[in-house]
C-alpha positions, 0 to 999 in steps of 0.5 A, spaced: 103 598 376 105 602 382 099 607 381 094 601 379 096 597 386 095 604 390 088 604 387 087 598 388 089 598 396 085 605 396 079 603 393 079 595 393 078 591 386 071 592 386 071 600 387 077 601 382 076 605 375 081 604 369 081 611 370 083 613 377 089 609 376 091 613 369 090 619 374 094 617 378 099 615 373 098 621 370 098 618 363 091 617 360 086 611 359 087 609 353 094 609 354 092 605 360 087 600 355 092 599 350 097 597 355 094 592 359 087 592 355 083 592 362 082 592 369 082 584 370 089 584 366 091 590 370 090 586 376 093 580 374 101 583 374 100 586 379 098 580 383 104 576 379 108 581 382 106 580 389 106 573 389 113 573 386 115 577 392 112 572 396 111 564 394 119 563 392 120 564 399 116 559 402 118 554 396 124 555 399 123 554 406 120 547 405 126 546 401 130 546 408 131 541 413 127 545 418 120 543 423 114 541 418 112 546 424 116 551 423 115 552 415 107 553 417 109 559 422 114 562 416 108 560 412 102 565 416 107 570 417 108 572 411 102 570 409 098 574 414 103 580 412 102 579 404 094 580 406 094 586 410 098 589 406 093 587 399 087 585 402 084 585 396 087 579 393 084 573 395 077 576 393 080 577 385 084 570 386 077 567 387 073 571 382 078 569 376 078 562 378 071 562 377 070 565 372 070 562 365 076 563 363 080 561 369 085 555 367 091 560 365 091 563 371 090 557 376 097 555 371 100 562 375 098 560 382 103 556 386 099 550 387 104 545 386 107 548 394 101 543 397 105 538 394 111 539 399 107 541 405 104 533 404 111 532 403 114 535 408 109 533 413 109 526 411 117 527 413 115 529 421 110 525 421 115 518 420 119 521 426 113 522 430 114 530 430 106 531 428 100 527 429 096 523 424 091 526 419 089 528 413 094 533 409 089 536 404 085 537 410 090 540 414 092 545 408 085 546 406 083 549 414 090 553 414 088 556 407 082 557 410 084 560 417 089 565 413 084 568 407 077 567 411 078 574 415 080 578 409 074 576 404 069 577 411 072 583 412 066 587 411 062 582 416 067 583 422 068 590 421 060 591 423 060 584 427 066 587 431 063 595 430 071 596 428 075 601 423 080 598 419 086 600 423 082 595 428 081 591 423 089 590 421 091 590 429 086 584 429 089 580 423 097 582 426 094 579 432 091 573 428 099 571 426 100 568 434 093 565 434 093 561 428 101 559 430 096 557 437 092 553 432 097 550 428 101 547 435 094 544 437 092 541 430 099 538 429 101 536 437 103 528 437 
């Protein structure tokens, strides 16, 4: 697993082969093909693995009487944080979850979250803590705030003329702007 994330960090999802990832390994393909039986069943334990890392930590800040707005800036960073460190995910993410066979792996993802953001936005929005609006689309554009940069990648390298070193210091800077946003959309 360690061997197949590196491949897939080097090479994207796209660009990594069964066989790369036995090299690295060091075992062979078929080892590799009995194990996992393919690319895509491969990716999906590494990709548990990430949001395991990932999502029980947020469920838990939504858990906690804290700001609705303080759990969305948890949420960014670490958000922000997990995509630098795998960009690759939300391209396999929405490539599985539109392909034929997707309901087992959208059972994987931690939808039911949605769930306590309207939930807890409801909350501040009884004290007067956050303005009116609508908390599907509020979760939408947060969603699309965070993953958009990392699926347009090729896009921005060439529209910014940028490497990935500038790439990843723009998506570390993207953490304080997003938070600016936030406060914007949300201000009473």
């Amino acid at each position: 697993l360690k061997a197949a994330e590196e491949v897939f960090i080097r090479d994207g999802y796209d660009g990594s082969r069964m066989q790369d990832i036995a090299d690295v390994a060091g075992i062979n393909k078929a080892l590799l093909h009995y194990y996992f039986r393919s690319k895509d069943k491969l990716f999906e334990k590494v990709f548990d693995a990430k949001i395991q890392g990932f999502f029980p930590q947020v469920d838990e800040v939504f858990n906690q009487d804290i700001l609705f707005i303080d759990k969305i800036y948890f949420f960014i960073e670490g958000y922000i944080e997990l995509l630098r460190k795998n960009p690759y995910l939300p391209l396999f993410v929405l490539n599985t979850v539109n392909s034929k066979d997707k309901s087992e792996f959208i059972k994987k993802l931690p939808i039911q979250l949605s769930r306590k953001v309207a939930e807890s936005y409801q909350t501040d929005l009884k004290k007067g803590r956050v303005r009116m609006l609508n908390p599907a689309q509020f979760i939408i554009s947060l969603m699309g705030m965070c993953i958009f940069p990392f699926l347009a990648k090729p896009i921005l390298l060439d529209m910014f003329q940028a490497d990935n070193v500038t790439f990843d210091a723009l998506m570390q800077d993207r953490i304080q702007e997003l938070k600016t946003y936030i406060k914007l959309i949300l201000q009473p």
